[in-house]
Each structure stands twice: as structure tokens, then as C-alpha cells.
N, C-alpha and C positions, 0 to 999 in steps of 0.2 A: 504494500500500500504506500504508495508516494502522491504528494499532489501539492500542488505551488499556492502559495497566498498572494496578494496585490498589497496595497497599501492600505487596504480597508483594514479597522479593527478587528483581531484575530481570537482576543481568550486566550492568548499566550500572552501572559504581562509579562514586563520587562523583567519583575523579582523572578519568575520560573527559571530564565533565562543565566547560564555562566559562562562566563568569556573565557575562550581557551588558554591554557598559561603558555602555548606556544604561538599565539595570535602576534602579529608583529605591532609595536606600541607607536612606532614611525608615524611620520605625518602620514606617510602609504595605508594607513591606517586597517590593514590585509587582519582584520580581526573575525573569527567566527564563535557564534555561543549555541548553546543547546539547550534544551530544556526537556523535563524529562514528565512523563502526565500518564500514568497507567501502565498500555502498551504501545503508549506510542511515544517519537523520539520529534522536539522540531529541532531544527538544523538551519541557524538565520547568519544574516549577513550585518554587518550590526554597523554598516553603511547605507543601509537602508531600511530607517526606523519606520513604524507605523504609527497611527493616530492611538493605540493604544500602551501606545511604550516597549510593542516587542520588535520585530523585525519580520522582515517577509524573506521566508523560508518553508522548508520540507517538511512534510510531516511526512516520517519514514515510521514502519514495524521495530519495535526495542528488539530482535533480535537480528532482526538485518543490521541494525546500527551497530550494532556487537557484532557483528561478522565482518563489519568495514574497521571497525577500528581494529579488530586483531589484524585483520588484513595488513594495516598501515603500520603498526607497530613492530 
């Protein structure tokens, strides 16, 4: 299950949301946060905030999320 948000408010507030400690802190500003709600994972870009305070991003399966991050690690 994946599927994109817009800029509309989402119910993923910004508290849900942690910025990854490998996010680069540069004015490049290359930062990603997740947030974690059940079984599901969102996955935002936190250069493009929403009228709700979170960011427009993925809502991915928590165990597909866990299968990319072993992946990457």
C-alpha cells in the first residue's frame, strides 16, 4: 500500500513526524522524517510542509518500511 499526499491537510501532524539523524542540516536542506501510526509508515519530505504541520509524503505498509530500511543498512 503506497499512495502520495498534496499539500492538503493530512492527520499526520508534525509531533508524529522525526527527522532522520542522517538528514543533511545544510542550507541543501536534503532532510527526510517518518512517522509511524499502526501499520502504517509516512515517509515526508520536510521541504514541503502542509497546512497541517506535517509534510507530503508516503504512506507505505510498516513492514515494507522495514524491509527498505534493512535493505539500506
Amino acid at each position: 500500500m503506497t499512495r502520495m499526499t498534496d499539500q492538503q491537510p493530512t492527520g499526520w501532524g508534525r509531533a508524529k513526524f522525526r527527522k532522520s539523524s542522517r538528514s543533511d542540516s545544510t542550507a541543501n536542506g536534503n532532510c527526510v522524517a517518518a512517522a509511524v501510526d499502526g501499520s502504517a509508515v509516512a515517509v515526508g519530505d520536510t521541504k514541503l510542509p502542509t497546512s497541517d504541520g506535517s509534510f507530503q509524503h508516503l504512506v507505505v505498509d510498516r513492514v515494507d518500511w522495514a524491509g527498505l530500511v534493512r535493505a539500506i543498512r
